[in-house]
N, C-alpha and C positions, 0 to 999 in steps of 0.2 A: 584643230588642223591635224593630219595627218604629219607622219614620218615624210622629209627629204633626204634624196641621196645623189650628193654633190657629186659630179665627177669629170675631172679636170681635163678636157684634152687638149692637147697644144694643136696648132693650125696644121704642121708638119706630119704628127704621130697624125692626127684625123685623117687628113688625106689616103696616109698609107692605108686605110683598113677598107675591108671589102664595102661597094656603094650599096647603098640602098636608095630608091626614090621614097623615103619616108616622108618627106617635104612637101610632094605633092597628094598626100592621103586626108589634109585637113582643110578640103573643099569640095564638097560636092553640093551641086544641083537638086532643087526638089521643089514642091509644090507651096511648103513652110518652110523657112530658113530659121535653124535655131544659131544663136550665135555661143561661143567659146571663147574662153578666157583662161589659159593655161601657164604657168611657168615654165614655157621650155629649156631657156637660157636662166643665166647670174649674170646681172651687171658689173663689167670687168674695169670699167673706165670711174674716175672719181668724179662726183655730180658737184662736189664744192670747187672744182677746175672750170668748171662749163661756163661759157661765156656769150655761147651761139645759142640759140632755138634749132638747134640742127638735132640729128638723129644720135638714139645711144649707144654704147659698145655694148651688146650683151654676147658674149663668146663661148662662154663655157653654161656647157649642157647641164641641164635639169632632168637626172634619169628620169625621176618618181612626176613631172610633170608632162613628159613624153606618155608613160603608161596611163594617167589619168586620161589625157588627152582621148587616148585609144579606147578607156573606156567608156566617153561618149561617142565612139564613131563604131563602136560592137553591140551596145543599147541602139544606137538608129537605125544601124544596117537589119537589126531583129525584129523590130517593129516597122519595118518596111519589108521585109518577110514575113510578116504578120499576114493569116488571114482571117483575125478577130478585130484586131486593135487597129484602128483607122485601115478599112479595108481600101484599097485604090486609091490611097493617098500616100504620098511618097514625102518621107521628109528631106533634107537638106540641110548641110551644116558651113559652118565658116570659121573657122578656129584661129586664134591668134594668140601671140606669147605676148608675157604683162612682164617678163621680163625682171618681174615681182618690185617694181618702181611704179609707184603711181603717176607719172608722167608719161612714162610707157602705154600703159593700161589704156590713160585716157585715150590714145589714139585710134585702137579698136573701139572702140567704146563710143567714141563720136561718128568712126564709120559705120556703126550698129545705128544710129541715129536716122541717117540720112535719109531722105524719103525714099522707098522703094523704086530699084533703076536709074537711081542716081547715085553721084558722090559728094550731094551738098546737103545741108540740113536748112529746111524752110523754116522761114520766119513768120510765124503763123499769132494769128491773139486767140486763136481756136484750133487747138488739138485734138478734137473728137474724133475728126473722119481721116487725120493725119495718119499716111500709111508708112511705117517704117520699113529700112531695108529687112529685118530680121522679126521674128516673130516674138521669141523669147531668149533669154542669155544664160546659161550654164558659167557661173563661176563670177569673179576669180574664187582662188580658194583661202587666200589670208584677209582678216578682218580689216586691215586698213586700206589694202585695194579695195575692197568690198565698198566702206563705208564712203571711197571716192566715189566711186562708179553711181552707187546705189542713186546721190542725189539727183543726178543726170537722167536714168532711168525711172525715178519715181515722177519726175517733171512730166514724164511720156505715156506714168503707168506701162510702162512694157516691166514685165516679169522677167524677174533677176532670181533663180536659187542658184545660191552659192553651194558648194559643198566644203566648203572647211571654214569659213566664217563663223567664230562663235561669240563675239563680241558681243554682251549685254546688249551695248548704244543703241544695235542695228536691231535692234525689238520695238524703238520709237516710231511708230505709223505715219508722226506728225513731221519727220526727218528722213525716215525710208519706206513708204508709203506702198512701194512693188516690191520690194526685198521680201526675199525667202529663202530658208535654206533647208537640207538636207539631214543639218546636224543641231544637237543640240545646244543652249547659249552658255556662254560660260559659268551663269548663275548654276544649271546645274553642276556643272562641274567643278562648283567652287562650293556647293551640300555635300559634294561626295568628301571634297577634302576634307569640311569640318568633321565629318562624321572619321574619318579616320584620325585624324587629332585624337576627337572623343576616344575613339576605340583603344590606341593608347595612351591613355590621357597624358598627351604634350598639350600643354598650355602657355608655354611658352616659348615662343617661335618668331623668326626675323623672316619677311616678305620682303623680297626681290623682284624686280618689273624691268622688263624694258620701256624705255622713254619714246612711246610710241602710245595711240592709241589702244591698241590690244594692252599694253602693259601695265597704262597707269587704268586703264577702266576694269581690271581685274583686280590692282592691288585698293582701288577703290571700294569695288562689291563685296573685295574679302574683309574688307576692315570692317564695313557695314555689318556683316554678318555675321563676323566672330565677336562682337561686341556684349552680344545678349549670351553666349555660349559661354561667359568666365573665359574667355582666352585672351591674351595678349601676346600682341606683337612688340616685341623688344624694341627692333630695329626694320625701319620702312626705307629701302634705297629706290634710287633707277638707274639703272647702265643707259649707256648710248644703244639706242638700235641700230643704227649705224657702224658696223664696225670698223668702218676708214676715217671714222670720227678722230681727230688729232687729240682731245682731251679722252678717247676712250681709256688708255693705260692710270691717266689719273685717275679718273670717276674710277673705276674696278678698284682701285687701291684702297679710294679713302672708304666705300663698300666693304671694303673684305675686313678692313679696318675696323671698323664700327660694327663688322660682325664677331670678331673678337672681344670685343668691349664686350657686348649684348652678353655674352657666353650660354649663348642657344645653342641647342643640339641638334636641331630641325629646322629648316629653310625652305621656305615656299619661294619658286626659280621661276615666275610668272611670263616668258621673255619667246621669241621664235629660235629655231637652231642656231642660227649664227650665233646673235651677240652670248647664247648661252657657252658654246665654243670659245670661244674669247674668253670666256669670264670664269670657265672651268680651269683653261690652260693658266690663268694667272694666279690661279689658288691652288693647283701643283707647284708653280714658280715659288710663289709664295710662301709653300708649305703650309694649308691651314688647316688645322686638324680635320679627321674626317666626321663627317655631320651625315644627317637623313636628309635627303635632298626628297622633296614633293614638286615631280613634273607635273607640268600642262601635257596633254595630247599634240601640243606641239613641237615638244622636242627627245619624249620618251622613249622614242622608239627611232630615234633619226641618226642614223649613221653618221650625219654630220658633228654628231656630238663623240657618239660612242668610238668615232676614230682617233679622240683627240690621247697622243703618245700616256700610259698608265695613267687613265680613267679611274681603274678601279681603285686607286689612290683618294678617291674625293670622297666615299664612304659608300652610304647605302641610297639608292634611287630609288624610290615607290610612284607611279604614275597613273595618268588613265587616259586609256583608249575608245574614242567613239565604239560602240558593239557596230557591229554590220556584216551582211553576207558573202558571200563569194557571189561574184561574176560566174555564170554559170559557161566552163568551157572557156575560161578567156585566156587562158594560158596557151593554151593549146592554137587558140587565135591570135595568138602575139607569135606565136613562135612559126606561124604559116604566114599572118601578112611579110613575116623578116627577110622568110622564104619567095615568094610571091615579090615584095619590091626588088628584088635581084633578080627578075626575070623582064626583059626589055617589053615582051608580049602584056606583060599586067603594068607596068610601068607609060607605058604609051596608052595603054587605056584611060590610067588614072590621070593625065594630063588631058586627054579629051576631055574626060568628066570636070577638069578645073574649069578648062577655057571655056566650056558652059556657062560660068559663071561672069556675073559681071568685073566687069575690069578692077582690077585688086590697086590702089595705087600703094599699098604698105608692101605689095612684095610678096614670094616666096617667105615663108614658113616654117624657121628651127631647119636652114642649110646640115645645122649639125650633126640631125638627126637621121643625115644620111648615111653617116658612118659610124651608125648604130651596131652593134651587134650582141649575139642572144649573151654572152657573157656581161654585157655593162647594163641590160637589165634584168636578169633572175631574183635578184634580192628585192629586188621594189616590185615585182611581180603581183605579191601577195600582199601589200596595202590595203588598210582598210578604207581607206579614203577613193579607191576606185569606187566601191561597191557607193556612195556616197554622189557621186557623179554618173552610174549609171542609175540610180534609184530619180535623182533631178530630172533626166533625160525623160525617166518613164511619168513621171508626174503630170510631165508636159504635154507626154503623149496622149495620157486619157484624160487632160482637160481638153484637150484638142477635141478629144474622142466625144465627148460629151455634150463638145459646144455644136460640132461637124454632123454627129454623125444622130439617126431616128434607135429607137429603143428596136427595130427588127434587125437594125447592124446594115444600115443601108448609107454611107454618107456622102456627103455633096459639099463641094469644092466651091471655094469663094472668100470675099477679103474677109478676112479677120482682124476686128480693131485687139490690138492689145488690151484695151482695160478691160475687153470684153472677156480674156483669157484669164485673166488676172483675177476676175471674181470665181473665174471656175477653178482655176486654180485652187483658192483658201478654203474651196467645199470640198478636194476629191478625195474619193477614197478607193485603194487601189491594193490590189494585191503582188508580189515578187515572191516567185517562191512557195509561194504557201503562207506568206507571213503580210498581216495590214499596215501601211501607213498611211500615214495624213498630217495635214500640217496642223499644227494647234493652234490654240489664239494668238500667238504671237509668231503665227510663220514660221516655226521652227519643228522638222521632223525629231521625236525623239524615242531614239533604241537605247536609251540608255548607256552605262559603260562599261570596261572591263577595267580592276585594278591588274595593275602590270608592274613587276620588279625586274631590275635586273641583276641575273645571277652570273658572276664569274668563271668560266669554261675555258682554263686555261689564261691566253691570252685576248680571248674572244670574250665576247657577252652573248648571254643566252636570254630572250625575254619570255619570263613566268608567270601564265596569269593565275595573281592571288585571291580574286576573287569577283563581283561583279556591284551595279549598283544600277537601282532603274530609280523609285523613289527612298529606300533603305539600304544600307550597305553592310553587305555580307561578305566579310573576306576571312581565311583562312591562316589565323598569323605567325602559325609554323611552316608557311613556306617561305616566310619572307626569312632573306641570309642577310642581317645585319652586319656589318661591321664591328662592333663590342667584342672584347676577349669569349665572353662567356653565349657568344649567340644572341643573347635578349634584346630588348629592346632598350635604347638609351631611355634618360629620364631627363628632360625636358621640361620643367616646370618651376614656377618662380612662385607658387604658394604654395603652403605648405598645409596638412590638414591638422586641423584647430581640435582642439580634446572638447571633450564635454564642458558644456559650462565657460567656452571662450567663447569670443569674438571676433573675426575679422576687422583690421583696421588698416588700411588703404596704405599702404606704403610710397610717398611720390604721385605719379600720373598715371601708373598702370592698376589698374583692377584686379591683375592676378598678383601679384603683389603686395603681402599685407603683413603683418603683426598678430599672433594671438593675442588677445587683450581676456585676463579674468574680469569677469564678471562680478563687480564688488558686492558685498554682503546687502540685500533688499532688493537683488535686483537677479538676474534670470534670463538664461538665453535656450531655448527650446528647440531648436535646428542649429544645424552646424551650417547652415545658409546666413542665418543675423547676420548684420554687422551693426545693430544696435542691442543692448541691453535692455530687458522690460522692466520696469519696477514691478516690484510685487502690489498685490492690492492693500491696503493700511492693514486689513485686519491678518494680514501673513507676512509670513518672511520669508528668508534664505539665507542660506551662510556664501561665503564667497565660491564663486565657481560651481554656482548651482545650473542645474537643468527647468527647476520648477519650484514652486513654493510652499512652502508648511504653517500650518495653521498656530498662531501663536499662542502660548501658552498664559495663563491667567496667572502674574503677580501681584501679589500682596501680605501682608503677614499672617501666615499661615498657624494654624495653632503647632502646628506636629516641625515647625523649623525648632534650632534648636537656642536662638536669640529670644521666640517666642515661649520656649518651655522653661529660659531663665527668666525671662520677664512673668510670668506665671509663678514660678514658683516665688521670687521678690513679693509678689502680690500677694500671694497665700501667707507668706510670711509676717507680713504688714498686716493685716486682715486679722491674723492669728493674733500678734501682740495686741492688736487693736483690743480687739475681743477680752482678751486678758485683763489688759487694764478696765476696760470698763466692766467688769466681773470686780474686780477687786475694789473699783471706783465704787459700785455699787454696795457689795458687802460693807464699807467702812462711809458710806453717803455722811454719814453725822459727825464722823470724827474730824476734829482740829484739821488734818493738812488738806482733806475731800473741802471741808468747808473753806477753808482761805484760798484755796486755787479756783474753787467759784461755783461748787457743790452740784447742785442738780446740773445747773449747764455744762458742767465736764463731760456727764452724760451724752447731753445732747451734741457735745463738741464731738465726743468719741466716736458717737454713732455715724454721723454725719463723717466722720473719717475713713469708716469703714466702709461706707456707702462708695466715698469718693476714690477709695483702693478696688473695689468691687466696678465703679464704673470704665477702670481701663480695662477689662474686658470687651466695651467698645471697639478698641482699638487694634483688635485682633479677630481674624476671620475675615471674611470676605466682606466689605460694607454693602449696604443696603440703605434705601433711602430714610428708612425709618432707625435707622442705627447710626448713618450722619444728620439724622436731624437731632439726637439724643447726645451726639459725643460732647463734645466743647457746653451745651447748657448745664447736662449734668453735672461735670465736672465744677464750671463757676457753682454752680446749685449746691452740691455736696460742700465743695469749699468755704463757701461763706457763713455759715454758721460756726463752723470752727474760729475761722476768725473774728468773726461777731461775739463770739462768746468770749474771748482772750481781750478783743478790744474794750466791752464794757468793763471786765477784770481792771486791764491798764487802765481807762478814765478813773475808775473809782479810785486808782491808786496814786496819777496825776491830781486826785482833788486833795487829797489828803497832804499831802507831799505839796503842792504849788500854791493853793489854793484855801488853804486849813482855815486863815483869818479872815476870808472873805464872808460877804453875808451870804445866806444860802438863799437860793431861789429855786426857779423853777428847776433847771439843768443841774443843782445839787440834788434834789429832788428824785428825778429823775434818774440821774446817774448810781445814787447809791440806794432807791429805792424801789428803782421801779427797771434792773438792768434787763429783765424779760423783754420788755419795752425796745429797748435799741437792738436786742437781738430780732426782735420781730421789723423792727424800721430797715435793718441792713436785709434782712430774709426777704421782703417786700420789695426794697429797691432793686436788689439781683435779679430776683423774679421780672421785676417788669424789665431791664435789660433782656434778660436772657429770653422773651417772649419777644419783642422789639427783635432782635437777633434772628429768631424761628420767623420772624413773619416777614421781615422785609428780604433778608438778603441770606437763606438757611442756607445751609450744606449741603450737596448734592454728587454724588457717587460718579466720578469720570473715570473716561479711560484716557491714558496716556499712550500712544503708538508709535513715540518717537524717542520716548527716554532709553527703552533697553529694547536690543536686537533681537531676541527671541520672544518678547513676550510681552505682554501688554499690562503695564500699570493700573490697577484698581487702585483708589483713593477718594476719601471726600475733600471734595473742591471747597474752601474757603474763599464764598462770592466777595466779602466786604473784611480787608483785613482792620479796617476804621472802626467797624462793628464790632467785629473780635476783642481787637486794643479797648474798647469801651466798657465791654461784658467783664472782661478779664481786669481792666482795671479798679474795676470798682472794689474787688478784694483785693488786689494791691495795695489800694489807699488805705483801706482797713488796717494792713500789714505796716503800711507806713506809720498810721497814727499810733499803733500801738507801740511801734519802735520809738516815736517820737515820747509818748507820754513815759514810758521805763526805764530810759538809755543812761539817765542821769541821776535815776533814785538812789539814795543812799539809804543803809539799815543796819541796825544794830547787828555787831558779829554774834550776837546770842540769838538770833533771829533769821530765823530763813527766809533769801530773799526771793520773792516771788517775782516782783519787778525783774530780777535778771533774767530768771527762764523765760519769760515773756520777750526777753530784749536776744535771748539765743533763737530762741522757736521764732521770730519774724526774722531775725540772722539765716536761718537754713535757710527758710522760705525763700529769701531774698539769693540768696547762694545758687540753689534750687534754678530760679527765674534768669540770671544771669549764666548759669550752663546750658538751659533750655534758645534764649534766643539765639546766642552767634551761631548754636550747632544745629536749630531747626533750619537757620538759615542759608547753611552750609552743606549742611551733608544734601546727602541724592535722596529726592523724593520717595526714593522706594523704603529708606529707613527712614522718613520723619512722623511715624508713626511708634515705630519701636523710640526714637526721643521723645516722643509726648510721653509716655506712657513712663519713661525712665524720671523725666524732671518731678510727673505726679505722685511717683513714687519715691523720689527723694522727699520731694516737698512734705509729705507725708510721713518718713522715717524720722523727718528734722523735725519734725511737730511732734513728735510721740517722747526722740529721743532727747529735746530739751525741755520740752515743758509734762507731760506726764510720765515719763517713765521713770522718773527721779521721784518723784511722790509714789508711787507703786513700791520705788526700794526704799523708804522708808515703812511704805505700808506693812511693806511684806519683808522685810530685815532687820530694819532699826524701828520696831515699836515704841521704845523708849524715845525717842523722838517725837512723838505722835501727841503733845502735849500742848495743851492752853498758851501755854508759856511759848513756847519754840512756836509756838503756829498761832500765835494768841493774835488778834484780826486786831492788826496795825491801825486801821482806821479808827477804833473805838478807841485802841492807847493811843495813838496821838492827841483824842479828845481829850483822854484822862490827862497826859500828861501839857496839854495846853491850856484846864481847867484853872483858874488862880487859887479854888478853895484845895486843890491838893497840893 
């Protein structure tokens, strides 16, 4: 809707002013009668008093609806000047005031009804050939008279363009069927708002409505449509539209209220001039701070507002105006009929031309507008909304034109049904000016619109247009005079912008409203749009507060770490002594203490030790499937002959020791003569474990993606730890029996005991094996590789360093020890000394 401009005259002051017959210019005679529905007057009497079905007070004049008015009746009078545009046909009008009350309305509206030459409306079950008094109806111009009217006229198919109607609802065909308008719906003018939002991005903002149809189907469409845009609305109120409303002063309060709370910067004022006047003046009362006020075209430019005592107190106003042309010459034409009804000569004419017309039972026509003059309307002159009601006038004309008249410009006079107008209507296309319209799919002309601010000029307001908008919006935004100390634009917004690597997280019920949330470590946000975090895919990661993900890196024990270069170097060290002794073992194979500790098989003990110091090299480097099928066999494999060899040692020394008096059989036999024998029965048994072990349930090379954050665990997987404990235990028991058959030998102090080293050397082992389990079981996967390799290595140190490394320091320090005597093989002196002949 356009700009109104209220203007108050008392019955007394009117009189006094010079007459015009203005009164009688809103009926004339013609061949088509178009009908009028104007605001000439304001309802001065209160409608919640009313107790009668009798007539309204409307007293005080309606400049801006007087001028409208005019500018359908300077469109007909030019097209009945015409000698293009329906040549020889003469139009006719009937204009009445809506008094801007839809009860009002209705009364024109029903007398537009009646059948043609009458003042009744027929009751008909077929309305096709039904002739109304009026052809088609120009107006009204506000959405909720509109949407009364329309349903009445859609019943009739008589054609209804409004010109200031911009109300979404009235685009339903299936609810206003003849409705059209001149102007655009408010859905576009509720794109343009969003895009200016966007353009400064406020996103957060409170939405104001009048309780009226216009006001809640606007703060409806806009909520609809800022929902997909990241915007929110704080706070959603409705004023009374009504401003004689007795709860008006509360509803505005507990509003202004709750727009305090919201603490918005920006306010979309959805509402017509009045209750927006009301609702301005109580938030001066009020004092609320000054905010960015976003007009409708309904009250942006209306005097009714911009009068209310320090306006410019309420902050900054940005709005939009329907785009539309000038009336060509209508100024000049307003300002001659002013002249012209002051002349009794043109005055008695224009009363012949009424009484022409059928009997009026509503009466004479805005009395008020007699005591018009050029001062109460100059300001409302230049409306955009005339040019809006003379564009409807002409629409009508070349459907007229189209239906009436032959393609050589010849036309012929006769009834016309209205729906007949009605389809020519929705097809025409028409020029003004030099410039096309036409109605589009939903009835609706659209020129798009102008962004409008108002700028402060003293004590006046000046309106600046900042830019325009048809499907995009272009505006200028150093013209706009903000209110802010520093000029700028306020900041408006209830979310904040999220760093790399955050997340949006919904704060409460509004969308724009949220939390940055980081992005925990494996997981990744790639737009500052998320509001979910991605995991990474298993074979990558991320540290916290990432953007994207890194390829992880391969753990496992590395030769070049430097736990692996002491574990290595242990091992060369062990390897080394290994080596020594069995050098030295070697060299002295014949002598006394090589022979009692168990001669050739030390060798094979030795070697086998070396092997099994050499095999924790396994256990380092990258595994492979052929290097976990080899780790854990070897080892039992290497190991058992060491203790094979120790345990025939111990039997033979249990036999001697426990067993001296017994008769000898097979198992004496055996044990002191054939000890190659058990070392090959334990080699054999291990072996088929340890193949048992390869075949059914072997080792195999996994990755881990969930033990450490950056990197991915290499290890071989132990399928059957049942398997393992079985392999492994088999030299256990060895270890056991040997402890069992040595623990309790006693021997002469002149005599070296062999028995005990054998009883220390299964002591490490055993030491060994109890550091290896709680701590494999405990520590983190990525070191239970460097503990195997550490227990093997002990296990190994304790077997060097109580059972051969002490025969070595004899070998190789105390030679004089190295005798028959000191090392003289206790079994054969037990013989001797159990014999009766010695």
């Amino acid at each position: 809707m356009s700009v109104f401009f209220l203007l108050s005259l008392g019955l007394d002051w009117a009189r006094a002013q010079s007459y015009h017959c203005m009164s009688s210019q809103f009926r004339r005679p013609g061949d088509y009668i178009l009908g009028g529905l104007f605001p000439f007057t304001v309802l001065t009497s209160n409608v919640t008093e009313r107790t009668l079905p009798d007539i309204y007070n409307c007293e005080r004049l309606y400049a801006a609806g007087l001028v409208w008015a005019l500018g359908m009746k300077i469109a007909i009078e030019e097209i009945n000047n015409s000698t293009t545009l329906l040549p020889g046909i003469r139009l006719g009008y009937d204009i009445y005031d809506t008094c801007m009350e839809p009860v009002v309305t209705l009364q024109p509206s029903l007398l537009f009804l009646s059948r043609a030459g009458t003042n009744s409306i027929g009751i008909l079950c077929n309305y096709t050939d039904y002739q109304t008094r009026v052809t088609a109806v120009i107006g009204p111009h506000d959405s909720m008279l509109s949407s009364v009217t329309a349903k009445l006229f859609g019943f009739f198919l008589i054609p209804q363009i409004s010109y200031g109607a911009t109300m979404e609802a009235l685009n339903n065909e299936e609810l206003y069927p003849s409705f059209l308008r001149t102007v655009p719906s408010d859905k576009r003018q509720l794109e343009a708002m969003v895009q200016l939002l966007q353009a400064f991005k406020w996103n957060w903002i409170a939405v104001i409505g009048s309780n009226d149809e216009y006001g809640r189907g606007g703060l409806s469409l806009l909520s609809s449509m800022v929902a997909s845009k990241q915007i929110c609305i704080a706070f959603e109120g409705l004023i009374p539209a009504d401003v004689s409303n007795p709860s008006l002063q509360v509803k505005m309060r507990q509003t202004i209220q709750s727009i305090n709370e919201s603490k918005v910067n920006v306010i979309v004022l959805f509402a017509s001039d009045r209750p927006v006047r009301a609702f301005f003046k109580l938030c001066l009362e009020l004092e609320l701070s000054q905010k960015v006020w976003l007009a409708t075209e309904a009250w942006v430019m209306s005097d009714v507002v911009t009068s209310v005592d320090k306006i410019q107190a309420v902050g900054t106003v940005i709005g939009f105006v329907i785009k539309g042309g000038t009336v060509p010459g209508f100024e000049e034409y307003v300002y001659r009929l002013l002249e012209l009804t002051q002349e009794d000569g043109f005055c008695n004419t224009s009363q012949e031309e009424v009484d022409k017309m059928d009997s009026d039972v509503l009466g004479p026509q805005c009395w008020q507008c007699n005591y018009i003059s050029r001062r109460n309307i100059t300001a409302v002159l230049k409306h955009r909304q005339t040019y809006a009601v003379y564009t409807a006038v002409y629409s009508v004309a070349h459907a007229l034109h189209n239906l009436l008249c032959s393609q050589r410009g010849k036309c012929h006079k006769g009834n016309i049904k209205s729906w007949k107008l009605l389809d020519k209507l929705k097809d025409v296309h028409f020029n003004i000016s030099n410039q096309l319209h036409h109605f589009e799919d939903y009835g609706s002309i659209n020129l798009g619109y102008e962004v409008i601010g108002w700028r402060w000029q003293g004590s006046g307001i000046e309106h600046i247009t900042l830019g325009n908008f048809n499907t995009k919006l272009n505006i200028n935004t150093s013209f706009v005079q903000f209110h802010t100390e520093d000029g700028k634009a306020p900041i408006s917004e209830c979310l904040t912008t999220c760093q790399a690597g955050q997340i949006r997280r919904m704060k409460g019920f509004h969308l724009c409203c949220y939390d940055c949330i980081d992005c925990e470590r494996g997981t990744y946000c790639s737009s500052p749009e998320d509001t979910t975090c991605t995991a990474c895919p298993m074979e990558q990661w991320s540290p916290g507060r990432s953007t994207r993900c890194y390829d992880r890196s391969e753990k496992y024990l590395f030769w070049s770490e430097p736990l692996a270069i002491i574990l290595v170097a242990l091992l060369i060290f062990a390897v080394t002594l290994t080596c020594l002794s069995g050098s030295l073992f070697l060299r002295n194979l014949h002598t006394p203490v090589v022979q009692a500790a168990g001669g050739a098989m030390c060798l094979v003990g030795l070697l086998c030790l070396a092997l099994m110091c050499l095999s924790c090299g396994l256990y380092i480097g990258k595994p492979s499937p052929t290097v976990c099928l080899l780790q854990q066999p070897s080892f039992a494999l290497c190991l058992n002959p060491c203790f094979s060899t120790i345990t025939a040692k111990a039997l033979q020394i249990m036999l001697v020791n426990d067993f001296a008096s017994s008769r000898r059989g097979f198992l004496h036999n055996l044990i002191q003569r054939r000890p190659w024998a058990i070392v090959a029965l334990c080699f054999l048994g291990e072996s088929a474990l340890c193949l048992g072990y390869i075949y059914v349930n072997p080792s195999t090379p996994g990755k881990n993606y969930k033990l450490l954050a950056t990197q991915v665990l290499i290890q071989c997987r132990i399928k059957s730890w049942a398997a393992f404990a079985i392999m492994h235990g088999n030299n256990s028991l060895l270890a056991f029996t040997s402890f069992l058959c040595t623990f309790m030998v006693q021997t002469s102090p002149k005599k070296y005991n062999i028995a005990r080293s054998i009883t220390f050397a299964m002591l490490a082992y055993f030491i060994a094996l109890i550091f290896f389990i709680p701590t494999y079981a405990t520590v983190g996967l990525e070191y239970q590789p460097a503990v195997q390799v550490s227990a093997m290595l002990m296990c190994a140190t304790g077997l060097l360093a109580a059972y051969y490394l002490p025969k070595c320091y004899i070998l190789r320090f105390k030679p004089d020890w190295n005798t028959v005597d000191y090392f003289q093989d206790y079994t054969k002196e037990a013989t001797q000394e159990n014999d009766p002949k010695n």
